[in-house]
C-alpha positions as CSV (number, residue, x, y, z in Angstrom):
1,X,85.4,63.4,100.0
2,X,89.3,62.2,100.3
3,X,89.9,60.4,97.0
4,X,90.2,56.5,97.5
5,X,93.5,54.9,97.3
6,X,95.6,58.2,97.7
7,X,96.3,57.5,101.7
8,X,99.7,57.2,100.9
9,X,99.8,61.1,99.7
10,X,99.5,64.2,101.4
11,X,95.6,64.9,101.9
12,X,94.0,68.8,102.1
13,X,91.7,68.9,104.9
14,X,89.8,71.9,104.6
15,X,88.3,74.3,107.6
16,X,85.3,76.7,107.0
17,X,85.1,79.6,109.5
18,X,82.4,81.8,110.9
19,X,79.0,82.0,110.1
20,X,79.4,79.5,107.4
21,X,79.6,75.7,106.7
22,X,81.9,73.6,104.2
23,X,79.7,73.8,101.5
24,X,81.8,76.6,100.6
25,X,85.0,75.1,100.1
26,X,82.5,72.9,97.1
27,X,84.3,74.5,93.7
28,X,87.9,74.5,95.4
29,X,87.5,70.6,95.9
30,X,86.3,69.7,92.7
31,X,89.3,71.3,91.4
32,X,91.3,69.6,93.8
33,X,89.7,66.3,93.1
34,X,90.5,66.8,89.1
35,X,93.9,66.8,89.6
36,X,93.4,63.6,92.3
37,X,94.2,65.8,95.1
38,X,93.2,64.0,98.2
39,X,90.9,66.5,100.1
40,X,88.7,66.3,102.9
41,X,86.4,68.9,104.5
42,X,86.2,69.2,108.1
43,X,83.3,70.2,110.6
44,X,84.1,73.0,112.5
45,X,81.6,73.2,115.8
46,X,82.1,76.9,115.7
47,X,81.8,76.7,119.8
48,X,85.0,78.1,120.7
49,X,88.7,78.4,119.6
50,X,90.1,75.3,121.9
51,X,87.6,73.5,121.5
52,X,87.2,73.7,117.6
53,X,90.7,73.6,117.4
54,X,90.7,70.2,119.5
55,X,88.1,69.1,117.5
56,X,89.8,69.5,114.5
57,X,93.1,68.2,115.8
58,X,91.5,64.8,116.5
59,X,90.3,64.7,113.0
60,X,93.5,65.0,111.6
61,X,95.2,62.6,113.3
62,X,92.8,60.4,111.9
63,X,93.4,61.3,108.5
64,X,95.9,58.5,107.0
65,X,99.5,59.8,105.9
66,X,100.1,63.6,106.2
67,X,97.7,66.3,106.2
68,X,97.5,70.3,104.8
69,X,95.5,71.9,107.1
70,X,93.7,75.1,104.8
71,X,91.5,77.2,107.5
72,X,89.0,80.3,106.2
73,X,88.7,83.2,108.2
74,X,87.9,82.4,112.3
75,X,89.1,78.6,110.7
76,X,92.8,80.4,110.3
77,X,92.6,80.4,114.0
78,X,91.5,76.8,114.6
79,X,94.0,75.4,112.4
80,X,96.9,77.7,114.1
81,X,95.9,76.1,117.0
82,X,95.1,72.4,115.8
83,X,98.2,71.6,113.8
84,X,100.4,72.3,116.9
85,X,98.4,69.2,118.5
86,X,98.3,67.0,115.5
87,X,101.9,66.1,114.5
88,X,100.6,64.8,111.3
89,X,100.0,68.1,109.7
90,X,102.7,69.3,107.4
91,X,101.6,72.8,106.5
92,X,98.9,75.7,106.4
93,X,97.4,77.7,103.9
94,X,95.4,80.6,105.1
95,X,92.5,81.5,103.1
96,X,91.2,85.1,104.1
97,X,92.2,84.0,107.5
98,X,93.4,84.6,111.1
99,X,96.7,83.9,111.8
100,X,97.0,84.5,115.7
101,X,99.8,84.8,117.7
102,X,99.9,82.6,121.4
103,X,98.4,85.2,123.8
104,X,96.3,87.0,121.3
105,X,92.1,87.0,120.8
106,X,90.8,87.5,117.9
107,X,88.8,90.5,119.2
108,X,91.8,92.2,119.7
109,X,93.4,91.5,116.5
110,X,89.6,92.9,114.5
111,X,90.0,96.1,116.5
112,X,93.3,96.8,115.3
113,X,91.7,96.4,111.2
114,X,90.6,100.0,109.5
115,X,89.2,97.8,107.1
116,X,86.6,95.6,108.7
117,X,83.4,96.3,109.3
118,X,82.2,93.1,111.1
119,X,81.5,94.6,114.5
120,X,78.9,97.0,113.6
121,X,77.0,93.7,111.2
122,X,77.0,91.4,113.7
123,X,73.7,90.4,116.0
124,X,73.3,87.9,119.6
125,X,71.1,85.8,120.1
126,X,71.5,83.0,122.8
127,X,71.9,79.5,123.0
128,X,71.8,76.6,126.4
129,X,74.8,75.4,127.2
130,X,75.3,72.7,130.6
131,X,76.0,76.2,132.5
132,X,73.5,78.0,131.5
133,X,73.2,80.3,128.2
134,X,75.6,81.5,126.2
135,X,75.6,84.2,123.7
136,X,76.5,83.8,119.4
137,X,77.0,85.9,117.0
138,X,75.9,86.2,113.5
139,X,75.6,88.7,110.8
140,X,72.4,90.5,110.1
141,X,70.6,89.9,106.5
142,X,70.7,93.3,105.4
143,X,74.5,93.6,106.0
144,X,75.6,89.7,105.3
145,X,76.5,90.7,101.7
146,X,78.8,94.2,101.9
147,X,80.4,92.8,105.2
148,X,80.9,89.3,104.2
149,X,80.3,88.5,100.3
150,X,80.0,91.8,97.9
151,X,81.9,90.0,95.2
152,X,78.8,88.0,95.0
153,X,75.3,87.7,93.0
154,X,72.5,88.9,95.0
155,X,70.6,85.8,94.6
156,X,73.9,83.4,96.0
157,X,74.5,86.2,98.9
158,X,71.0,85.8,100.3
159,X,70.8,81.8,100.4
160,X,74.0,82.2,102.4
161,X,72.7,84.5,104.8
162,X,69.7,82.3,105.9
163,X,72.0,79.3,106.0
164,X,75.2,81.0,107.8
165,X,75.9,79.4,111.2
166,X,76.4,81.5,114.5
167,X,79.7,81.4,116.2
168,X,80.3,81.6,120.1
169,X,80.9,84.6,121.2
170,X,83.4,83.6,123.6
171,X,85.7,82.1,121.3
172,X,86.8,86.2,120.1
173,X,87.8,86.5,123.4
174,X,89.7,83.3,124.2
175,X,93.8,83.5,124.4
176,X,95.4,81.6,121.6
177,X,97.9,79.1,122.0
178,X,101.5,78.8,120.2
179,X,101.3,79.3,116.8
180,X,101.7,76.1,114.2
181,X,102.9,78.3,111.6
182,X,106.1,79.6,113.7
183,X,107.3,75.4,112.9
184,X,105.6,74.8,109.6
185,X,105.2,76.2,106.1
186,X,102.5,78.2,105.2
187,X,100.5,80.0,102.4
188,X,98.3,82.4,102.3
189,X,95.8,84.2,100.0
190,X,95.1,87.6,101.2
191,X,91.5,89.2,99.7
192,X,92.3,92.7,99.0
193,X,88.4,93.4,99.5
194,X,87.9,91.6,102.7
195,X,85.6,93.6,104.9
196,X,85.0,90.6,107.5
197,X,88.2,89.9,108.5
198,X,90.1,93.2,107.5
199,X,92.6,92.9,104.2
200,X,95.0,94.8,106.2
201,X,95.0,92.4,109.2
202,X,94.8,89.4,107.4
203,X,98.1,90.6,105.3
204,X,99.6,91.6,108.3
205,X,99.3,88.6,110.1
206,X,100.3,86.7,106.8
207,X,103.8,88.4,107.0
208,X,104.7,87.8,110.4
209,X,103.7,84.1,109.9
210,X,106.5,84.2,107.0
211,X,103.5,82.6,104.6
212,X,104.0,82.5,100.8
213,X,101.4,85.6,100.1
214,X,98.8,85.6,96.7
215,X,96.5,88.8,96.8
216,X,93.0,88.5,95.1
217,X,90.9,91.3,94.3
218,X,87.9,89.0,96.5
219,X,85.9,89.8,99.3
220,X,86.0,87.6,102.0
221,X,85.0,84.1,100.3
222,X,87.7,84.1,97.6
223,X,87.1,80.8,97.9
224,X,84.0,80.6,96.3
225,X,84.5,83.9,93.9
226,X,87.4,82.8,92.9
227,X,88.0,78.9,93.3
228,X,90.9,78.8,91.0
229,X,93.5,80.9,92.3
230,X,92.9,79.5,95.6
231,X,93.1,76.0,94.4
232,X,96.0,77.0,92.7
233,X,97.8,78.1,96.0
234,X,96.8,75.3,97.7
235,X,97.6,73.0,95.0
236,X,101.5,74.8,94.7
237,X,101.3,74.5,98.9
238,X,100.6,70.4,98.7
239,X,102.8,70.1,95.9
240,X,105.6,71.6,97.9
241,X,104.9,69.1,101.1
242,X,104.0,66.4,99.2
């Protein structure tokens, strides 16, 4: 999806989060792509924090020229981590996201919201890994659309549910490395109606990163309820690295 010809400028490389896949980031790039934004939207395994985030690293240093790194929700984390390992990467937007601090879990950080309700949607189910099984979490149908998309039509809500993609388990509970965002620029918009993540957490952890903060009345996809004004911040973010 990175626009041909534009390696020379600074391309948006987009990370979905939790119990999702980039399909969501679809309305943001086509505005993006109007204003011939390179953009590119990455894979995230969803297998762990280090490992997503190494993953995601390596995909960014192959990205030509210089790259804002935009992470959703759990891919807040990911990208906190990655751009520390991928000296390409010129700033961060966080979209509803995660903003960790080295030495915190993400588990951690939930308990501390008043405002999410994650916890109590989630269900395990297992999966094989090379040691044996492992356990991933995803949200239950009946409570996919308060929890994680109540700005949403019924209809849109329930396609997402039986399409949403587990996440390990074991990357709430991993330590997080040293933060890109205490060396680089960042943006964030902050959905005042975020029940997944916690509006109060996610604005929290916006502050102490120093990030540039828009608030949107949004649950936690303000991405896909409301594409403009977070292309617009990430358009004023790669306009300001660029």
């Amino acid at each position: 999806m990175t626009n041909a010809g534009a390696s020379d400028k600074v391309t948006v490389a987009l990370v979905h989060g939790a119990f999702a896949d980039s399909s969501g980031w679809n309305g943001v790039i086509e505005r993006l792509q109007s204003d011939n934004i390179p953009v590119t939207a990455l894979v995230n395994p969803l297998r762990g924090v280090a490992a997503d985030a190494a993953y995601a690293a390596s995909a960014m240093r192959q990205i030509p020229g210089n790259v804002l790194a935009v992470g959703h929700s759990y891919g807040g984390a990911v990208i906190t981590n990655a751009a520390s390992k991928a000296d390409n990467v010129v700033g961060l937007v966080y979209v509803a996201a995660f903003a960790p601090d080295e030495g915190e879990t993400l588990l951690d950080i939930e308990g501390r919201s008043r405002d999410s309700v994650l916890t109590s949607a989630l269900r395990q189910t297992e999966y094989p890994t090379a040691g044996g099984n492992a356990t991933e979490l995803s949200i239950q149908p009946g409570s996919f659309k308060q929890a994680f998309a109540a700005d949403l039509p019924d209809k849109q809500t329930a396609i997402m549910s039986a399409t949403q993609r587990p996440v390990a388990e074991s990357g709430f509970g991993e330590l997080n490395g040293p933060p890109a965002w205490k060396k680089l620029p960042s943006w964030a918009v902050v959905a005042t109606g975020d029940k997944a993540a916690g509006a109060d957490v996610v604005k929290t952890m916006a502050q102490r990163a120093g990030a540039k903060i828009t608030e949107v009345e949004a649950s936690h996809v303000p991405m896909i309820s409301h594409p403009d004004e977070v292309a617009n911040v990430i358009r004023t973010a790669w306009q300001s690295v660029s």
